[in-house]
C-alpha positions as CSV (number, residue, x, y, z in Angstrom):
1,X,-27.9,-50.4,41.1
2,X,-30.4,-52.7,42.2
3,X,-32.7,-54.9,39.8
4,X,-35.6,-53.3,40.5
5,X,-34.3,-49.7,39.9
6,X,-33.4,-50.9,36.3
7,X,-36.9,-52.1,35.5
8,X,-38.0,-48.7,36.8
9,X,-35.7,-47.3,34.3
10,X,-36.5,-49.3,31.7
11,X,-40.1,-48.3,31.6
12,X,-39.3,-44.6,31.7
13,X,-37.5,-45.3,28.7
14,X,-40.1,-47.1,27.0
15,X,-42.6,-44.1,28.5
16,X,-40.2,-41.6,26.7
17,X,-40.1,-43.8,23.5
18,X,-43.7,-44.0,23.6
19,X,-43.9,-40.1,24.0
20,X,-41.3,-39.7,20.8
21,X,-43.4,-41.6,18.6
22,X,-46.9,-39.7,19.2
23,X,-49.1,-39.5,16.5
24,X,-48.9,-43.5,16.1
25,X,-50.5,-46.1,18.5
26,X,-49.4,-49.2,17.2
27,X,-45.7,-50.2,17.7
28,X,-44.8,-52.9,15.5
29,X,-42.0,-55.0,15.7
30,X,-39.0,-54.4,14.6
31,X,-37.9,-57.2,12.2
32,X,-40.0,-59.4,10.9
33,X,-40.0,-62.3,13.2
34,X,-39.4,-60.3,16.2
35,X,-41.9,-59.7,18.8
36,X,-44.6,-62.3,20.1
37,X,-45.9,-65.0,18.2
38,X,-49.6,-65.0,19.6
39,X,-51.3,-62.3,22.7
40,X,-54.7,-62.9,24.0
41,X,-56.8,-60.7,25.6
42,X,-59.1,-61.3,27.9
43,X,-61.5,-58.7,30.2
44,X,-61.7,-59.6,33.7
45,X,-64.4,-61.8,35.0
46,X,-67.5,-60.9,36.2
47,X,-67.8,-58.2,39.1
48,X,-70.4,-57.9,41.8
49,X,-73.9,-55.6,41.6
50,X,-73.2,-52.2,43.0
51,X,-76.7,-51.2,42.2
52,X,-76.3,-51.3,46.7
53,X,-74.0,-48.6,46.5
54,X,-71.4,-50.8,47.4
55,X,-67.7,-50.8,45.0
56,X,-66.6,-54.1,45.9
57,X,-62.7,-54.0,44.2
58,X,-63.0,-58.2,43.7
59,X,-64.6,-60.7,41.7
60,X,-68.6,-61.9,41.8
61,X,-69.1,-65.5,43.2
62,X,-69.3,-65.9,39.3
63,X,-66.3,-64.4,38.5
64,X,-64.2,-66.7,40.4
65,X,-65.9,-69.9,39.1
66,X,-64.7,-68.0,35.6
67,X,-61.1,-67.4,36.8
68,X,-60.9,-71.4,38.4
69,X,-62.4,-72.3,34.7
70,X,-60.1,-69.9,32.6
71,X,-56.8,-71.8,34.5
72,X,-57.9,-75.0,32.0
73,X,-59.8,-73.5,29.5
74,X,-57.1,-71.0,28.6
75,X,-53.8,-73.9,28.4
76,X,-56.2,-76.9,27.2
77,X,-58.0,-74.9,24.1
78,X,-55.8,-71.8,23.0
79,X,-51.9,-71.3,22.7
80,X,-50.3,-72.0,26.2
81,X,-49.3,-68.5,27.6
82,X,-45.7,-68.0,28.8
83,X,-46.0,-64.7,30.2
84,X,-49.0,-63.0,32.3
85,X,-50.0,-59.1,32.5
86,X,-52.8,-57.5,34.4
87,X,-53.8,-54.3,34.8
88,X,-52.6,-52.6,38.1
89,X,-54.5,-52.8,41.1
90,X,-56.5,-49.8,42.1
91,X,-58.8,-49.6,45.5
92,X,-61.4,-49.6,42.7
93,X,-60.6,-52.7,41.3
94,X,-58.4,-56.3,41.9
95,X,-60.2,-58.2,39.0
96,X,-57.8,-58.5,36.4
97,X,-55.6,-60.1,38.7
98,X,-57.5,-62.2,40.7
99,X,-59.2,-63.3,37.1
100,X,-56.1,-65.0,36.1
101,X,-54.2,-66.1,39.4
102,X,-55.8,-69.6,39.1
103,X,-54.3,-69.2,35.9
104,X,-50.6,-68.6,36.9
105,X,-50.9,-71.0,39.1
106,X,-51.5,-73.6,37.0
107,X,-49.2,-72.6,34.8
108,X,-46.1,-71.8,37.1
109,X,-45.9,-67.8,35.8
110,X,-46.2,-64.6,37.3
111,X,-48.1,-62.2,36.8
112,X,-46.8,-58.5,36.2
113,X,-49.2,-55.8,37.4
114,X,-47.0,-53.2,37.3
115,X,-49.4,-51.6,34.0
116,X,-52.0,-48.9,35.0
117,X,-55.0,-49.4,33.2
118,X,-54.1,-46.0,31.2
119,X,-50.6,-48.2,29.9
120,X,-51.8,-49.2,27.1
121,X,-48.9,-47.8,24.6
122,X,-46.2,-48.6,27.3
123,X,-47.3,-52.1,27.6
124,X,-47.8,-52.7,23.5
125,X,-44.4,-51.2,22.9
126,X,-42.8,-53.5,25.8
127,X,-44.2,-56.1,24.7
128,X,-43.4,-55.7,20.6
129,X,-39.9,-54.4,21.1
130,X,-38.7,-56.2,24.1
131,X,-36.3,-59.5,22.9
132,X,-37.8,-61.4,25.9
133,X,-41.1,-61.7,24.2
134,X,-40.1,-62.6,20.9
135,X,-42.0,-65.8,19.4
136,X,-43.6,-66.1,23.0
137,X,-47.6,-66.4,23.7
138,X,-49.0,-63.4,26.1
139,X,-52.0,-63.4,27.6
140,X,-53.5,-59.8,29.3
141,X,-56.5,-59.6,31.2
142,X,-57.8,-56.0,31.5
143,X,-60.6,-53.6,31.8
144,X,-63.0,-53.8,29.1
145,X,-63.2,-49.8,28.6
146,X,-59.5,-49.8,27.4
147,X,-58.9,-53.1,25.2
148,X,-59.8,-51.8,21.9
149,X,-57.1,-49.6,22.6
150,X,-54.9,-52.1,23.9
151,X,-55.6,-53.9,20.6
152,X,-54.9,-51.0,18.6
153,X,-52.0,-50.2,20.1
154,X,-50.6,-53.7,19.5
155,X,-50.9,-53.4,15.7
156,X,-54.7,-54.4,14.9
157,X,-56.0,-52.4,12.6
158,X,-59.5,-53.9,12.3
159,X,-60.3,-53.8,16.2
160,X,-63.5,-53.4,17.5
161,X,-64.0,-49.7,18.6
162,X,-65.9,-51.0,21.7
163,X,-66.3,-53.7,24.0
164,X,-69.7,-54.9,25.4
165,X,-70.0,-54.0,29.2
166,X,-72.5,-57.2,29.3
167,X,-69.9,-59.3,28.0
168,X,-67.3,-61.3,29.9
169,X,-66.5,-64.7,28.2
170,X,-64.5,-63.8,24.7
171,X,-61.0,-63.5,24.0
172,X,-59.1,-61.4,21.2
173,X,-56.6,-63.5,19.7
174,X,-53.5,-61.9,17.9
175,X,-51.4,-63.4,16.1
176,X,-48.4,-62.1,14.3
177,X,-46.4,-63.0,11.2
178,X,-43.7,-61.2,9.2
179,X,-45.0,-58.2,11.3
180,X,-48.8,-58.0,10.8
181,X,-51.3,-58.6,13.4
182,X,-54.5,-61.0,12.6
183,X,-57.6,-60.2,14.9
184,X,-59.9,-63.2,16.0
185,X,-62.3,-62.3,18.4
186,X,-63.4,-66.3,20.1
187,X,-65.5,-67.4,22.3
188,X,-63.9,-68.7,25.7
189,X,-66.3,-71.1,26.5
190,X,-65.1,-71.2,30.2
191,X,-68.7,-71.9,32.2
192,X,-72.6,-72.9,31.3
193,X,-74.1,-70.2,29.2
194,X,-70.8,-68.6,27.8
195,X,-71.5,-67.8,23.7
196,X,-70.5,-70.7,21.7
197,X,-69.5,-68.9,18.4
């Protein structure tokens, strides 16, 4: 069987393990020590005006001097990520990746896109269960609308219910030990004008 069909049936198992569980959103991990040491979330950068009735899928002029910004910021002032996600890409919308691939390339990692934005359970449970990730930094950048859930579904219980559509430069910081998730919401401080506290 080749690789790829394995990873394809690894997330229907996780899907299915996801659907068993129901009622709860957060997966945590299963022995205390297991699962990732720190995940940070960030929303993509900033996104173009459609107030011309154009949906440009990419990144403002700003949005790129963000991502360029993000590939020191990121290593330089927070825990150095090992392993990259960002939400899937839709005709809609290429930010989350393009937001971090100066990112990976600074930092030599891929970048797995293969999460819909709707993944948010899938990608907490891979990502608290899965051996690979255990004492490892992630970093996700996603779509604003869905990171509280994301957050949630990680095992943060005082997440924000909402996420400021104005607001591009912070980063939730989680970071687990003995199996319970501490919130920080930072400041990235990637470009002129970002929030400072």
């Amino acid at each position: 069987m080749k690789p790829k069909m394995f990873l394809k049936l690894g997330r229907v198992a996780a899907f299915a393990a996801v659907l068993v569980l129901g009622a709860s959103r957060a997966y945590p991990a299963a022995d205390a020590g297991s699962g990732p040491h720190v995940v940070l979330i960030i929303r993509h950068a900033e996104k173009p005006d459609d107030s011309d009735g154009k949906k440009d899928p990419n990144l403002s002029p700003k949005g790129y001097r963000r991502a360029a910004a993000l590939a020191t910021v990121i290593p330089e002032d927070f825990p150095k990520p090992a392993f990259l996600f960002a939400t899937k890409e839709t005709k809609k919308s290429d930010r989350p990746v393009e937001t971090i691939t100066p990112l990976a390339a600074a930092l030599h990692e891929p970048i797995d896109s293969d999460f819909k934005d709707d993944d948010v359970d899938p990608l907490a449970h891979e990502l608290l269960t899965d051996p690979k990730y255990d004492h490892a930094v992630v970093l996700i950048a996603w779509h604003h609308e869905k990171i509280p859930d994301l957050a949630k579904a990680l095992g943060v219980k005082n997440a924000p219910d909402h996420w400021d559509s104005t607001v591009f430069d912070r980063v939730w910081k989680i970071t687990y030990k003995d199996g319970v998730a501490t919130f920080e919401n930072l400041p990235e401080k990637a470009l002129p004008g970002d929030s400072q506290n």
